[in-house]
N, C-alpha and C positions, 0 to 999 in steps of 0.2 A: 231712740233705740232702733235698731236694726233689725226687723223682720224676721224671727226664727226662717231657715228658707223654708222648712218641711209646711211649711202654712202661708206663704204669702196668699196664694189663691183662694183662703177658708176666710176672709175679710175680717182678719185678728188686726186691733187696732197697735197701737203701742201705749201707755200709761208712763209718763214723762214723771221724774223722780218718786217709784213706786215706794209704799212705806212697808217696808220688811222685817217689819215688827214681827210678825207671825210666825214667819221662817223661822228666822232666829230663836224663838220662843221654842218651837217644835223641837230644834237640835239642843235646848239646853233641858230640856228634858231628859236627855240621855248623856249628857255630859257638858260641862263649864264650859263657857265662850271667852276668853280673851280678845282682848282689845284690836292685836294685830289678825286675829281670824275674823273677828265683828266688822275691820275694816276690810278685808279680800272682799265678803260677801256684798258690803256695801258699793262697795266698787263693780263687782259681778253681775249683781243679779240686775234684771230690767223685771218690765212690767208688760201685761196687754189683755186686751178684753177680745174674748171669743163669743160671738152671736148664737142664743140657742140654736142646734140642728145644725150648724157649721161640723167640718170636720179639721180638727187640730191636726191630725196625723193622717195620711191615707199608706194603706197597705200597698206593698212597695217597693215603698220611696225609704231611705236611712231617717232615721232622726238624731240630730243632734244638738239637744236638748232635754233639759230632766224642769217640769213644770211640779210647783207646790199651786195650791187650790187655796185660793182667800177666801171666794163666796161661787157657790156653784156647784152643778153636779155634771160628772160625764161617764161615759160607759167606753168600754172594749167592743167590738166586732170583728169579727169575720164573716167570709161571704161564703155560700154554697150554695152557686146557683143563683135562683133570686132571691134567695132566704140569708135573710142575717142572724146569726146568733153570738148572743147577747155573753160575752165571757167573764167582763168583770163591770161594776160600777162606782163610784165614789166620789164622794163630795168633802164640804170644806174639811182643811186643815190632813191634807192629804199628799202625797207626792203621786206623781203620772210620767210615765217616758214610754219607751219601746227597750225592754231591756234588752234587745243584740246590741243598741246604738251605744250600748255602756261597754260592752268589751270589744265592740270590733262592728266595721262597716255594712255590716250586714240588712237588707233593706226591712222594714215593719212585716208583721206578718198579719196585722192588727190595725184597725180603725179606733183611733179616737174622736169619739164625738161629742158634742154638749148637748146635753139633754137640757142644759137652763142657762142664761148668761152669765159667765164665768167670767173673774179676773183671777188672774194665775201671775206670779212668779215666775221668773224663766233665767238657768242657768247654762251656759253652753255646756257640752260635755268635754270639752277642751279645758276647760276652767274647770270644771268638776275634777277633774284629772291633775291641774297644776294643786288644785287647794289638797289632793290628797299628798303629789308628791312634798310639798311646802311645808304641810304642820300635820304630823306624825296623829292628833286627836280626832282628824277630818276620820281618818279611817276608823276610830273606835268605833264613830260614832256610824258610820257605813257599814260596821258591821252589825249593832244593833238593829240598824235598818232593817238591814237583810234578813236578820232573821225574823223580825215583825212580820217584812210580805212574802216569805217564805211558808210560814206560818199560816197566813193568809189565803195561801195558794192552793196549800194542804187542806184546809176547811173547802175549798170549791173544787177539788177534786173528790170531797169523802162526802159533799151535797151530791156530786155526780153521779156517783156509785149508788146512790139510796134507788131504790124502785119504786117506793112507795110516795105518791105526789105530797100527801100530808105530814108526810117524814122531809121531806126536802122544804117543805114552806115553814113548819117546825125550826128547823133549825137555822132558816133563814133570818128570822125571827128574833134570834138567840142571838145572833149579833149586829141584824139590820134591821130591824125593828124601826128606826127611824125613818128609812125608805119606803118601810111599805105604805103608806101616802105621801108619800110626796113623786115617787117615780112613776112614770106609766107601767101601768101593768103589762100591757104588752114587752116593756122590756124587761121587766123580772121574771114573766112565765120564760121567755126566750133565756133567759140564765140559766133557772132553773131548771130546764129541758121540759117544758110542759106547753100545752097548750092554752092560750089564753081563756077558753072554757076549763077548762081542767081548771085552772087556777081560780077563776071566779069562783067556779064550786067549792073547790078548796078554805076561800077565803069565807063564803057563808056560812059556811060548817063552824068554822071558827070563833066565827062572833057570833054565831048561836051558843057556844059552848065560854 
């Protein structure tokens, strides 16, 4: 497999006939897979393992690649300064890219990095592109996509907006609930806009209640 370029330098290994069971799984959730699409992606897709604390994507650089999540968790960044704040996170059974690199050359604005060791799926965006022009179903199901992490998007901007620290961990809650042991807190309080005191307090108030 060929090195996505956006990561040679983040010591992402290659995974030699990856088993993309998973993927496939994910897209037929939102519509039937045929034979001749089953075979594009078998043909497409590679494989490769990302070392916790590596960065898959540095802000930028273009990415041209769209990664699915087998086992693993990674976060968004940006940088202000010396301070990183934490935009999105997400673990297995999940899709990751730089969305400018889906419509156009445009460089990251965003860090992706592994918060734990990851193996990922990896489709170029070139072949993302030909599977849409080729079979007219690729796009339904891109559209369903879209509106999942649209949807997505909307919930971490209307956490943004709350003021209140136990309204934003609330609600954090209500859909990530699985993360909150498993991720460092330091990079959820930085999601959430809070401090990682703030949040400590937050969270003992909690399991008090």
């Amino acid at each position: 497999m060929k090195q996505p370029a956006e990561a040679v330098e983040t010591g992402i290994v290659p995974i030699l006939k990856p088993d993309i069971t998973p993927v496939l799984n994910l897209i037929r959730n939102y519509h039937p897979l045929n034979a001749e699409v089953e075979s594009f992606f078998r043909e497409r897709i590679s494989g490769c393992l990302v070392s916790k604390r590596k960065l898959l994507l540095k802000e930028g650089t273009p990415c041209h690649h769209i990664y699915y999540v087998v086992k693993g968790a990674l976060r968004g960044f940006v940088k202000e300064g010396a301070k990183d704040i934490t935009t999105w996170i997400t673990v297995e059974n999940d899709l990751v890219t730089s969305i400018f690199g889906l419509d156009e050359e445009s460089p990251a604005i965003e860090n992706i990095q592994a918060l734990e060791n990851c193996e990922l799926l990896v489709m170029t965006i070139d072949d993302l592109e030909e599977l849409y022009e080729r079979f007219p179903i690729a796009n339904n199901v891109a559209r369903k996509l879209l509106q999942r992490y649209y949807a997505d998007a909307e919930r971490r901007a209307f956490i943004a907006r709350l003021t209140k620290a136990e309204n934003k961990y609330r609600h954090f809650l209500l859909r990530h609930r699985h993360l909150a042991n498993r991720i460092p807190l330091k990079y959820i309080a930085s999601y959430l806009g809070m401090t990682l005191e703030t949040l400590s307090r937050v969270r003992k108030k909690f399991s008090r209640s």
